[in-house]
Every structure is written in C-alpha cells, then in structure tokens.
C-alpha positions in Angstrom: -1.4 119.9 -197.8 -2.8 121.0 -201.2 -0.2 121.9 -203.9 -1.1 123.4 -207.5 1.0 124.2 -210.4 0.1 124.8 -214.2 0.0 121.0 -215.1 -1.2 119.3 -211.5 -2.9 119.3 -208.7 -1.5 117.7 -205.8 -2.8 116.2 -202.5 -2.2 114.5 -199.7 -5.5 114.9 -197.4 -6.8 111.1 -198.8 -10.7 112.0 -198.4 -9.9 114.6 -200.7 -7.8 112.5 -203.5 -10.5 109.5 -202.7 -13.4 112.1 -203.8 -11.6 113.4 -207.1 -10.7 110.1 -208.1 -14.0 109.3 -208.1 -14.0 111.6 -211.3 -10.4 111.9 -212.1 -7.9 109.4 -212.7 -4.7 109.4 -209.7 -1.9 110.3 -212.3 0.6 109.5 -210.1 1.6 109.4 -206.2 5.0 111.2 -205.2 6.4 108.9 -202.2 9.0 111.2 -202.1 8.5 111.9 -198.6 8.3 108.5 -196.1 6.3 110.4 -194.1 3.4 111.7 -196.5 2.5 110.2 -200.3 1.2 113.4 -202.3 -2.1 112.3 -205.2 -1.4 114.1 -208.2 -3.8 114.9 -210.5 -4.0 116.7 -214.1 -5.2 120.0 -213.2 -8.4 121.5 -214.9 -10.8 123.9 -214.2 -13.3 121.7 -213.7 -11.3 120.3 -211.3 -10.7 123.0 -209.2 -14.7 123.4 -209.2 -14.7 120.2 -207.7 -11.9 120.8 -204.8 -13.9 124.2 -204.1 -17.3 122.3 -204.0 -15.4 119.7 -201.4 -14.4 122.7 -199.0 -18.0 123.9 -199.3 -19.3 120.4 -198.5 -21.4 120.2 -201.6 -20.3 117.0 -202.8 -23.0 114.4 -202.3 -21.6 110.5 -202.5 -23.4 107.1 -201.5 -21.2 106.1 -199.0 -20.3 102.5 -200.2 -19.3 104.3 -203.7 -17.2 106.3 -201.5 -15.5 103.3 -199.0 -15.6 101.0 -202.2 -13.4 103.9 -204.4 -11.2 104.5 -200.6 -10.1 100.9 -201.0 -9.1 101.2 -204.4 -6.9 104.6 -203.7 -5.2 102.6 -200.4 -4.4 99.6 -202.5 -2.6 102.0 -205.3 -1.5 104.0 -202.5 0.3 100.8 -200.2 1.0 98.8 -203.8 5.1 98.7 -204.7 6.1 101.4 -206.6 
C-alpha cells in the first residue's frame, strides 16, 4: 500500500521503503495499525522519480548495500517506539 499527500510519501511494501532510504532519510514509521507499519517519507519530486524508476525496475543496487541498508530499516522498524 502506497499512500501520498502534499507533505509525505508513505509505504509499507519494505523493499520499497529499504530502496528510498537508501537516498532518503525514514522520517517516521506509523505503527498505527498492529498489523502493518507504514515508512513515511518527505515527499519530493525527485522522489517520486525514484518510486516510478522502482516500478520500472530501473534501480540498480549491489546487493550487500541493499541487505546491509534492509537491516538497518528492520532494526528501526522492530526498535521501541
């Protein structure tokens, strides 16, 4: 589920959020719902670019940046509060 309003972009499919937080700070997670966290991020137009370029599979990553930045997103992601 992708959500977007005028301030953020809002995520909760993790390869996704992993991807932009590899150029774009998580500025928070919404654990609103038990059942499914939701990455916000500050939304630009650049970032859109890069959500489109994702879908498009476009995105080229080394895939130990890629599992080193996942571990990093988790540990936020599982970390109190």
């Amino acid at each position: 589920m992708n959500t977007l309003n005028n301030d953020y972009y809002s995520t909760s499919d993790l390869s996704l959020a992993t991807t932009l937080s590899l150029w774009y700070p998580i500025e928070d997670i919404d654990r609103s719902n038990p059942r499914k966290a939701l990455f916000l991020f500050q939304n630009t137009e650049k970032l859109q670019d890069l959500v489109a370029e994702y879908y498009h599979d476009e995105i080229k990553i080394s895939p130990q940046v890629y599992f080193n930045q996942l571990r990093v997103v988790k540990a936020r992601l599982y970390a109190n509060g």
